[in-house]
Each structure stands twice: as C-alpha cells, then as structure tokens.
C-alpha positions as CSV (number, residue, x, y, z in Angstrom):
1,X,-13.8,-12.3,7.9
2,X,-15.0,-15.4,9.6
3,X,-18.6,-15.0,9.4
4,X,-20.7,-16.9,11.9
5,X,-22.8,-20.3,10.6
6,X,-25.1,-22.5,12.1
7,X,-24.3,-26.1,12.8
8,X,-27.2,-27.7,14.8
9,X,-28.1,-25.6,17.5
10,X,-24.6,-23.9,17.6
11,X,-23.4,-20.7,16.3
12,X,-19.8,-21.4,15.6
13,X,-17.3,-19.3,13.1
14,X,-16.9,-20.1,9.7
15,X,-13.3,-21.2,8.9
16,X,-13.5,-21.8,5.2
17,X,-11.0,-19.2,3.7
18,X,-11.9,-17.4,0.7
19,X,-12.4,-14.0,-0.1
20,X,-15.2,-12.2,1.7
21,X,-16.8,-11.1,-1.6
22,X,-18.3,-14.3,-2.2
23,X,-20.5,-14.3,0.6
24,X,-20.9,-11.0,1.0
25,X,-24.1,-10.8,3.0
26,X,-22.5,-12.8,6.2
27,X,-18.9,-11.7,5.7
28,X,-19.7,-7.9,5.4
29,X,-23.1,-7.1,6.2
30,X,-22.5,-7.7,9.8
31,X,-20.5,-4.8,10.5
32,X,-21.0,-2.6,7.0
33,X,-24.6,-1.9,6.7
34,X,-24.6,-1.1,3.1
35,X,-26.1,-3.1,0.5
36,X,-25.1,-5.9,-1.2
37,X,-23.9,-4.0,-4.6
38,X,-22.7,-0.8,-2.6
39,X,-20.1,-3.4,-0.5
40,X,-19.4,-4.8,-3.8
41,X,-18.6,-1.6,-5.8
42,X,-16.7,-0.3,-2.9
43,X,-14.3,-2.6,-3.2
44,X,-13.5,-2.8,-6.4
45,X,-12.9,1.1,-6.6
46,X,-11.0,0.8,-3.4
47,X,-9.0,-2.2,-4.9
48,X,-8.5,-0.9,-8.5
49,X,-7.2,2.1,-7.0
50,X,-4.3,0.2,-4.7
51,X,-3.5,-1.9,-8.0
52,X,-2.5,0.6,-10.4
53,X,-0.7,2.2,-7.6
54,X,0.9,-0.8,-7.1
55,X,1.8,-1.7,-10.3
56,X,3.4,2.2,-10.8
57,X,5.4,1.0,-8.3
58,X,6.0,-1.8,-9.5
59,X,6.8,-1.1,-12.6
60,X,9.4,1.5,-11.3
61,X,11.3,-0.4,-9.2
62,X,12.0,-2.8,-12.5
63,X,13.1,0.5,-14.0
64,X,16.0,1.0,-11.3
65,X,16.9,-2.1,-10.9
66,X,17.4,-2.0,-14.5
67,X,19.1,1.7,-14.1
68,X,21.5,0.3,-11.4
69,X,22.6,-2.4,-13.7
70,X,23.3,-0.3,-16.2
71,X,25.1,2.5,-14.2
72,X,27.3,-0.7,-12.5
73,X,27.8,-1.7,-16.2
74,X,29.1,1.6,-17.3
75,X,31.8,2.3,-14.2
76,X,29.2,4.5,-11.5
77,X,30.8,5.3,-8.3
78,X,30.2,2.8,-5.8
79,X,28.7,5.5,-2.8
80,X,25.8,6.3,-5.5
81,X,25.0,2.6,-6.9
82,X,25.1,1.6,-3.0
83,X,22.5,4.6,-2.2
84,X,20.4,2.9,-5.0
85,X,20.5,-0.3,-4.0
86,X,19.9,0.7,-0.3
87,X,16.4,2.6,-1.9
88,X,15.9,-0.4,-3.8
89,X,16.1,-2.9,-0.9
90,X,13.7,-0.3,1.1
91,X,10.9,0.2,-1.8
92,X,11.1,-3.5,-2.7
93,X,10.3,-3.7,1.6
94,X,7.3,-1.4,0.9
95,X,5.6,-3.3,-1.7
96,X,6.4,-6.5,0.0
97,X,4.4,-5.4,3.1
98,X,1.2,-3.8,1.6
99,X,1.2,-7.0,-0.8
100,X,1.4,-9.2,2.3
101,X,-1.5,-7.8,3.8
102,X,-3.5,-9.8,1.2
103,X,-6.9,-7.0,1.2
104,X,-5.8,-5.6,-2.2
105,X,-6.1,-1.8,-0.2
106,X,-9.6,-2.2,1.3
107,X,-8.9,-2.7,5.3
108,X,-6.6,0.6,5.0
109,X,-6.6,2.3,2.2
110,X,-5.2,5.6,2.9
111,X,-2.5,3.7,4.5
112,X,-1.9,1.5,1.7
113,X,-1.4,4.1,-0.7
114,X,0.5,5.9,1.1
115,X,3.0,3.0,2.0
116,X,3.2,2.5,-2.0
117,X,3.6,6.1,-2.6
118,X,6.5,6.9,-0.3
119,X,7.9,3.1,-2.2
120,X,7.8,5.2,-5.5
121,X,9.4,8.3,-4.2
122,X,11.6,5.7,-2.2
123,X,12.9,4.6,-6.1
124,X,12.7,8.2,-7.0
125,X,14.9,9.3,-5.0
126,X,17.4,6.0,-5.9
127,X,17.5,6.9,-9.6
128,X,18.7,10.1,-8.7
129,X,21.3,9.2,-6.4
130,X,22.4,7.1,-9.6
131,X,23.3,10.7,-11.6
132,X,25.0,12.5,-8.1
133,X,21.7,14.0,-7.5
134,X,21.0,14.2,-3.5
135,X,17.6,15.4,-2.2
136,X,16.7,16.9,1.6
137,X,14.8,13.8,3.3
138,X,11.3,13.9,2.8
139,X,9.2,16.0,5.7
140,X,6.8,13.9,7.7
141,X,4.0,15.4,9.0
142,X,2.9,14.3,12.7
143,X,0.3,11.3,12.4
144,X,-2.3,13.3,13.0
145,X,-1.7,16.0,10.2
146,X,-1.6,13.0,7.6
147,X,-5.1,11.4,8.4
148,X,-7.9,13.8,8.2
149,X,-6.0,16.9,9.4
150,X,-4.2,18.5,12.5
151,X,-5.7,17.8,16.1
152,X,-5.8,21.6,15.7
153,X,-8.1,21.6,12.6
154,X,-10.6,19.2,14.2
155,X,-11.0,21.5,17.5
156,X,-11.8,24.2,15.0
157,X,-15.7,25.7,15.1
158,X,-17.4,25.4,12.1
C-alpha cells in the first residue's frame, strides 16, 4: 500500500507508512473499486472478525500455560506436560505469524482464521494431553477442498 503521488512532474510512490485507511481513496481505490465507506466497513468486519478470533486464542493459550503449570505443580507425568508444552510452543507459533503479518485479517482472511483456528485446536488438543487424553491428528483436506471447494465441485454444471 504505497499509493502513487505527484512530486513536480513525476509520479513516484508514496513511502510514508501508515495504515491504508487513512487515505483510502489512493491506497485502496486503485485496485478495489468500491466506495469510500464500502472499503471502510469492509475492513472493519473483516478485522473485528480476525480480533476476537485472536483473542479466543489468545486467551486460551493463557489458559494452558496456566494448566501446564499447575499440572507440573501437582506431579503430571513428564511425556504429557512435554506434549503440552510442544502444543504450546506450536499455537504460540501460530499467533505469532498471523500477528506478524500486521493486516489485522484483511489481505487473507480465510487464511488467517484458519491459521488461528487450527492455534486453538492446536491448545485443544495440549490440555488434553495434560489429563492422558490422546486424539487421532486432525484430517487435512487437499488445498483445494479447503478454499472454495474440490477442483471436482468447480467442474461441476450448474
């Protein structure tokens, strides 16, 4: 989101960071051709959405850290605090990357939610290695099944 100014006679990009909201004519309109309040409201529902899935995630990841402290504290087994901590380390890594993307959500939504979702199941799944309780790995589905359907689906007449 570099939007384009002129200086003189020259079109050059604009290099001042901030967030493209506050220009949004020249830092979305160019490509979205929406207006101005539509690009706004967009976002926000797009970017409420990836925050209170974050914080959910968030806030349960506190929870088993907290869990694995308190399992430590009252003599667990080492294999399942160490299968805690491992889906700990691997949620914490979830959140830590769609955070770092630094769009709140909005340049991949889908995506973003579904990186924070598989973070909660990821600490899910560590709270009940805590109590001896194993689960099957999750099934994946094949990239294509988990955008807008199958490859199959979209060759499909109407």
């Amino acid at each position: 989101h570099m939007p384009y100014k002129r200086e003189g006679g020259l079109k050059i990009s604009d290099h001042h960071v901030r967030s493209p909201l506050l220009n949004i004519n020249r830092a979305c309109q160019g490509c979205h051709h929406f207006s101005e309040e539509e690009m706004k409201a967009r976002v926000e529902v797009i970017q409420d959405r990836f925050i209170h899935t974050r914080d959910v995630a968030f806030d349960a990841l506190i929870d088993l850290i907290n869990d694995i402290q308190a399992e430590v504290a009252n003599g667990a087994p080492e294999e399942r605090v160490a299968q805690a901590r491992n889906a700990q380390r691997k949620a914490s890594f979830f959140i830590d990357y769609v955070n770092a993307e630094n769009s709140t959500g909005f340049h991949a939504p889908a995506e973003s939610l579904r990186i924070l979702n598989d973070a909660t199941d990821t600490i899910r799944r560590g709270q009940l290695a805590l109590h001896g309780i194993r689960l099957p790995a999750p099934a994946r589905k094949p990239a294509a099944d988990r955008t807008t359907g199958s490859q199959q689906d979209s060759q499909k007449p109407m």
